[in-house]
N, C-alpha and C positions, 0 to 999 in steps of 0.2 A: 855454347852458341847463344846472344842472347838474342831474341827478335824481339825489336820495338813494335809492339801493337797500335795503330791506331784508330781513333774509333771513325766511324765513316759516315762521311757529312750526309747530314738530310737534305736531299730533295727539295729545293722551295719549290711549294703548291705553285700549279700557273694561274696565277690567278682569271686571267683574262677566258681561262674556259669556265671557271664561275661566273663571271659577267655575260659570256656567251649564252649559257641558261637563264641565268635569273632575271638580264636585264628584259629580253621576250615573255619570259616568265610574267613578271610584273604586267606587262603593258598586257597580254591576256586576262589577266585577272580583271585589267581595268576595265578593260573593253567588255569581259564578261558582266565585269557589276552593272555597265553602263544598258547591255542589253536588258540585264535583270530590272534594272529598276524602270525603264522604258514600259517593260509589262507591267511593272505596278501600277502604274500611272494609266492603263489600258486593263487592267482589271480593275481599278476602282470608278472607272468610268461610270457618269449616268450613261443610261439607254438612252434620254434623251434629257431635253432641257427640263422637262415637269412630273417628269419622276424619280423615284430616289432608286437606288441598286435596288436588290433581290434581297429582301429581310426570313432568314430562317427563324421557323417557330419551331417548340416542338412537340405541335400537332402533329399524329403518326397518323396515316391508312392508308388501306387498301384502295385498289384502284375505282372509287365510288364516288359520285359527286359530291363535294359535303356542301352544309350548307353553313350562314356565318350572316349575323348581323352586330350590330352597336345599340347598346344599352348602356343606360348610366354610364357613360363616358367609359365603358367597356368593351373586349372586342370576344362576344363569345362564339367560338368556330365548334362546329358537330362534326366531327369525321367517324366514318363508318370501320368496325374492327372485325377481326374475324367471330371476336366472343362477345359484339354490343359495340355503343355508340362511347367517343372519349371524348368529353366538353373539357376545352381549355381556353383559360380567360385570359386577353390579356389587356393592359393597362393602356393610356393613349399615345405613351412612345412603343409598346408593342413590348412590351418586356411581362414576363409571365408573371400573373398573379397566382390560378392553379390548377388542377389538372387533375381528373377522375375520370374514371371509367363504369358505364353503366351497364351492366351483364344483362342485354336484352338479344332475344331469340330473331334479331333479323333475317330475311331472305336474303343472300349473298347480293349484294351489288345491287337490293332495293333501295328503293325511292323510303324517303320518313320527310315528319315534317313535326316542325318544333317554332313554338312562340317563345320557349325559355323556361315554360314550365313546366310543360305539358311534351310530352312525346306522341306522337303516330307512326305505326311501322305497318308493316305486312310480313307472318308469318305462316307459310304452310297455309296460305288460302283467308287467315283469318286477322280482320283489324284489330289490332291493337292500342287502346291508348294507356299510356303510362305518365303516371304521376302521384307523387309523394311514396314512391317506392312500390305501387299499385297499380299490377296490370288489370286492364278491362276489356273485353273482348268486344267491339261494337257491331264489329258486321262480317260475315263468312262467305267463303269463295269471291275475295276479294282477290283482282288479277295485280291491279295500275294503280299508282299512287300520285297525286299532284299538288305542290304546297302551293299559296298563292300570298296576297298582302296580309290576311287577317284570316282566314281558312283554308281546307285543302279540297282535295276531290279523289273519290277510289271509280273505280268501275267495278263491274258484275258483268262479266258475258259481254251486252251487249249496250249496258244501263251505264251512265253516269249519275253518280250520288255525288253532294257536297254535304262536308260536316261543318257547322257554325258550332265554334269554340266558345262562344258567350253563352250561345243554347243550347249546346251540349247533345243537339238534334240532327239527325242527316236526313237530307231528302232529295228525290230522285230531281234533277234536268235538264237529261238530255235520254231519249229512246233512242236509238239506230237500228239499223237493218240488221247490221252483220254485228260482230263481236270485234271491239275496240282492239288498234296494235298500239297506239302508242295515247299518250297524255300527258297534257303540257302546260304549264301556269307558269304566271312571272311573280315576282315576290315585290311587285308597284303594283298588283292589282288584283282584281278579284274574279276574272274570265278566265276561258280556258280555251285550249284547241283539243279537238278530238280526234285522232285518226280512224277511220273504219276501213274493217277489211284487212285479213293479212298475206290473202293468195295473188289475184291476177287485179280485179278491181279497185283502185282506193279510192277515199272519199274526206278530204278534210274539211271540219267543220272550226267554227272559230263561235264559241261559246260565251257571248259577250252578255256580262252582268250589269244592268240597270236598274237601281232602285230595288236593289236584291231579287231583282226577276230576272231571269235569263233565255236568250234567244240563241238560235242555230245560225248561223250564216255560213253555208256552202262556199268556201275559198276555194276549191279545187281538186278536179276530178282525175283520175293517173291511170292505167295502163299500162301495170308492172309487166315484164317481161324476166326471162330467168338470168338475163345479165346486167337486170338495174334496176333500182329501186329508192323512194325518196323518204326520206327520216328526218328524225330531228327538229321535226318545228320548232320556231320560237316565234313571241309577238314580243310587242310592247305599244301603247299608248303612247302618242302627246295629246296635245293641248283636242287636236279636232281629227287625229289620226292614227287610226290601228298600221302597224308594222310590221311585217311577216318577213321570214326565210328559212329557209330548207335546205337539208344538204343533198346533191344528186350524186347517189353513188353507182357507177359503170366498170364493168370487167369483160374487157375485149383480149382476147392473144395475151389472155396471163397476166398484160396490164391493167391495173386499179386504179384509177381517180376518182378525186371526189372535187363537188363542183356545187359553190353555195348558188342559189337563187332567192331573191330580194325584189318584193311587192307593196306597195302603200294602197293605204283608200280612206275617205274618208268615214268618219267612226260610222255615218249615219246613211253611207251608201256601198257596202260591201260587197255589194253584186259585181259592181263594175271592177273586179280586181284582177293585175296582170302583172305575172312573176318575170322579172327579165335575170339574167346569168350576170354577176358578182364578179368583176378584175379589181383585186387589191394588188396595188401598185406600193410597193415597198417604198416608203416619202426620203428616206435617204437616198437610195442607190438606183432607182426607179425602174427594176424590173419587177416583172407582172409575178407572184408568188402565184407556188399550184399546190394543189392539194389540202385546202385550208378543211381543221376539224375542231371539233368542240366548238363549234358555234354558241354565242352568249347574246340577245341583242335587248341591247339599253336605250334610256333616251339621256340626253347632254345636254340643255338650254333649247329644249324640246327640237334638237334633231336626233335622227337613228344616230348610234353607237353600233360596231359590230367586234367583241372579243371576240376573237379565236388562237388557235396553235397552228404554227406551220413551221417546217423547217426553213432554216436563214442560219444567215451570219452571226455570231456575236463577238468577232472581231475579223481581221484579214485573213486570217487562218485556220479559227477552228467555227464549227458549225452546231448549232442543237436546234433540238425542238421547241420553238420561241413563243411566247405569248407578243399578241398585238393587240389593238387598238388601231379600228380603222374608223374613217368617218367618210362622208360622202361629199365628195367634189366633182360636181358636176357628173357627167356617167363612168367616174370609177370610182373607187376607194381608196385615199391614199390610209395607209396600214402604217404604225410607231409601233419599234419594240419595245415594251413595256419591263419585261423579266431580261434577270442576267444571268440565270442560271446554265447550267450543264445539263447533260443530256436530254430527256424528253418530259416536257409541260403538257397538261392535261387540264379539261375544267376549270380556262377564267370566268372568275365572276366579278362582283363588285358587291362589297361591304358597305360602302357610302362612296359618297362623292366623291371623296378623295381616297380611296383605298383598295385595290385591285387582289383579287386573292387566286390562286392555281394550286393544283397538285404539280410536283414535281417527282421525278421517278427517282427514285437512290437504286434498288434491285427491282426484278424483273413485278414481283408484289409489293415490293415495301416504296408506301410514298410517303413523301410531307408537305405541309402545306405553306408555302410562301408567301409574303406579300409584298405589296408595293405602293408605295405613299406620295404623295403630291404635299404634304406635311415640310415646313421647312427644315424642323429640326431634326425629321426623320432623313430626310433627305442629307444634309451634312453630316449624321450622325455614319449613315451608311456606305460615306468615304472614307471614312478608316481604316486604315490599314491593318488587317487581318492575318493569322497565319495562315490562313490558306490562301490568303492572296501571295503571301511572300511565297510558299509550295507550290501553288499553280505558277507565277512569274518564272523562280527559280527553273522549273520541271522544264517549263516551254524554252527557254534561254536555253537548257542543255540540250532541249531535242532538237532545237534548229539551230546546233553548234555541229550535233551529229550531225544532220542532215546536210547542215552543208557543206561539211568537211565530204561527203560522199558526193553533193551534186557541183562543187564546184571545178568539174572535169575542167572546166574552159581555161583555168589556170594552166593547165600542161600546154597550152597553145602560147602563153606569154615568153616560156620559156625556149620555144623555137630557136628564134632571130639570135639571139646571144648564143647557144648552141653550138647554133651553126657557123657562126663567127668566130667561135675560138677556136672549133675542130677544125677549118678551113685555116686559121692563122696557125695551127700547131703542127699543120702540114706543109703550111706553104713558107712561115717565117718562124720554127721554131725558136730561134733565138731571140723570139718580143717575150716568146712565151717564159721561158727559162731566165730572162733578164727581168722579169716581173715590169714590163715597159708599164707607165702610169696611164698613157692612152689606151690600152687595150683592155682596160679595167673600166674606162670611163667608156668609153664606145661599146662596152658590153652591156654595162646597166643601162646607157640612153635607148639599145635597142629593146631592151626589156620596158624599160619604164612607156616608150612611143608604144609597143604593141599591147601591152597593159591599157593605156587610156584609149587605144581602137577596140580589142573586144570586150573590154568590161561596160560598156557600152549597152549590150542588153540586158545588164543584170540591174540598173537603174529605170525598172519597169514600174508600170503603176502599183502590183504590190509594195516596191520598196516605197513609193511616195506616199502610199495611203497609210503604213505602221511606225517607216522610218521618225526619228525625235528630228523636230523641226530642223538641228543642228546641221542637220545631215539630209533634208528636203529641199535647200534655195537655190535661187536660178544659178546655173554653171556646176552644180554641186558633182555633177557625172563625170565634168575634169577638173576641178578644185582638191575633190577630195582625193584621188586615189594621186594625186602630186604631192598633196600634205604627205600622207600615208609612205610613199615611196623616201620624202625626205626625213621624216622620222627613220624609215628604217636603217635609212644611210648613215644618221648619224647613232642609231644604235649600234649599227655596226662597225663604225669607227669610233666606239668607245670600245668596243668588245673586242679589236682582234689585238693580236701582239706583231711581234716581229717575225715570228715561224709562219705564218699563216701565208699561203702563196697567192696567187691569181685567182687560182680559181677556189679557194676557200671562200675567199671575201664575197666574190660573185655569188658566187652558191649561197651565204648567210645572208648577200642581203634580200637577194629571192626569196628562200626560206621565210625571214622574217615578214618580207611585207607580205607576200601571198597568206601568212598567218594572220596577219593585222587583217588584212581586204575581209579575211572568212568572218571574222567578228563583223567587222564596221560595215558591210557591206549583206557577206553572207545570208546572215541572220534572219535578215529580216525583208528577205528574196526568199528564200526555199520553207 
């Protein structure tokens, strides 16, 4: 018997279910890049028009104020280590020259003061100055340390002393009553503030240096209580006026705020001085910040300047601890973010005229120190594109992909009306449905497409107009776009389906599809 064998045809692929994946496929990919580079474009962002991004150095420390001036067209920063002080210099695009560390016996999260040659710390009670690898021990049971333009100041008890660095001499003045809590100098001048008292009475003096002689002037008198107390002073000088403020910190019902106050007077009549309470008004978004710390206060074409940290925006979705720059308009402060950094800034100062410097936090101890430039070239230099911009971009594109593939419930409402349309026509005229009629194809997606441009309707809220790319913020955009959107999908889906594909396949892909598309183009940049 013979049997003819023959061999058994292959299967042609369908193709039209590869088009059905890849062509969606594609146009996600698209819509994804298009979200990704949207954030690039929003992380390279200035903070504002007169400063440049967030420049990392890599100056390391602990959470301690450093300090930082310019020399010889150098930028030398002192950050404080667990094992001594690490001078790193950098050039006038900010780009490192070097970087050493000096193994000196600090008091944790003490105050030093350095002119660049010469160190001053406080350790274990005892002054220390340092220089050419040579400690010296100037003065004992030393509490408070204070650096200023061209000298510092320590206290004893209850004594202010100032050391002059020319003469190499300290001498006592200021007596007080009580024993000093705090001590305070600006590094434009050669005064001081003094706090006394650290129980129920305070007493600040403002220790103002004339012709190297110095006076007491009585700024203000407090009556601490056990749920507040006022810290932090700072001054600064102009032309014919000392400048004060203070942070008021209060703890009622567990909650903590803190609340600057802000005083002028003229240099040569300090009697007459009155602290009124501090609203920095955020100058972009115009609400009132609370909780402002690390007070810094400068002078700018001799009016007050106030740095400080608070938490804000630094973009439509994510939030940190922000360095500003407030100035005074009339009785508020309008406040510019200065830094662009992530999580939580500490201790702005100012390096020069043009160069703002902070600690930023990496871990809960490990910080570094940033800056920020009004420089042009610094400024352009620090639009480039980075990898960790393209990593942050990237990261945020995928978590507001997830997210809103999770919050975008409201789509199961588009898909109601079409629903209920077929399941009502499958009942009541099976024979459109089974005859694949072309109207009840087209009468399904008009009801999807109509209830689509009704409720997608709130998800064109001010978030999407504040992040969204302009492409996708102009007037009509809320029924423009999700019609483009619906006719694209249409016609991916009449490129994708074949001849098998029934009534309700086609309905079902091109729902599928655009509800895919909306979560990018829409989604995104809503949740």
């Amino acid at each position: 018997m013979n049997t003819e064998l023959r061999p058994k045809k292959k299967k042609k692929s369908n193709q039209s279910n590869y088009k059905a994946l890849l062509l969606p496929l594609a146009g996600v990919l698209l819509l994804l890049g298009a979200v990704v580079w949207n954030n690039i474009l929003s992380e390279t962002k200035l903070p504002n028009p007169d400063w440049s991004r967030s420049v990392s150095t890599p100056a390391e420390s602990i959470s301690a104020e450093p300090i930082a001036f310019k020399a010889d067209n150098q930028y030398q920063i002192y950050t404080q280590q667990l094992n001594g002080l690490r001078v790193t210099t950098l050039d006038e695009k900010l780009n490192l020259i070097s970087q050493k560390t000096e193994s000196l016996p600090l008091d944790e999260r003490g105050k030093f003061w350095t002119n660049g040659n010469q160190i001053a710390f406080v350790s274990n009670g005892e002054l220390i100055l340092y220089e050419d690898g040579k400690q010296t021990v100037l003065d004992k049971d030393v509490e408070l340390l204070a650096d200023s333009k061209s000298r510092f100041a320590y206290s004893k008890g209850n004594e202010v002393y100032v050391y002059d660095s020319e003469s190499g001499k300290s001498r006592i003045i200021y007596s007080a009553k009580e024993k000093l809590s705090e001590l305070t100098g600006h590094s434009e001048s050669n005064s001081f503030i003094a706090t006394v008292g650290e129980k129920v009475e305070m007493e600040v003096f403002y220790l103002q240096e004339k012709d190297d002689q110095y006076k007491a002037n009585s700024i203000i008198q407090y009556s601490k209580t056990p749920n507040d107390k006022i810290y932090n002073f700072r001054f600064a000088e102009s032309d014919s006026k000392v400048h004060f403020i203070y942070t008021f910190y209060s703890s009622k019902q567990g909650t903590k705020s803190f609340k600057t106050f802000y005083g002028e007077a003229s240099s040569d009549q300090l009697t007459a001085l009155s602290f009124k309470a501090v609203n920095f008004i955020e100058s972009e978004l115009g609400y009132e910040m609370k909780n402002p710390m690390y007070q810094q206060l400068n002078i700018e074409n001799n009016q007050p300047i106030i740095l400080f940290s608070a938490t804000g925006p630094i973009s439509a979705k994510k939030e940190a601890g922000n360095i500003y720059k407030a100035t005074l308009n009339n009785k508020d402060w309008k406040a510019t973010r200065i830094s662009t950094t992530d999580k939580i800034s500490v201790y702005p100062f100012y390096i020069d005229e043009q160069t703002i410097a902070w600690l930023k936090a990496e871990t809960v101890s490990d910080y570094r120190v940033f800056l920020a430039s009004q420089n042009p070239e610094i400024k352009k230099e620090s639009q480039s594109i980075n990898k960790q911009d393209v990593y942050n971009a990237t990261f945020d594109a995928l978590a507001a992909s997830v997210v809103s593939f999770i919050a975008m419930t409201n789509a199961f409402i588009w898909v109601v009306p079409p629903i209920l349309f077929l399941g009502i026509l499958y009942f009541v005229r099976i024979d459109v449905i089974e005859q694949e009629e072309p109207w009840a194809k087209w009468v399904s997606i008009a009801l999807f497409i109509l209830t689509q441009l009704y409720v997608i309707q709130s998800l064109f809220n001010s978030t999407f107009y504040t992040i969204a790319p302009k492409y996708l913020t102009f007037s009509g955009s809320s029924l423009i776009v999700p019609v483009i959107v619906s006719a694209v999908a249409l016609y991916v889906m009449q490129l994708a389906k074949d001849k098998d594909w029934g009534l309700f396949a086609q309905v079902s892909y091109f729902i599928g599809v655009t509800v895919l598309f909306e979560l990018f183009i829409v989604g995104t940049y809503v949740y």
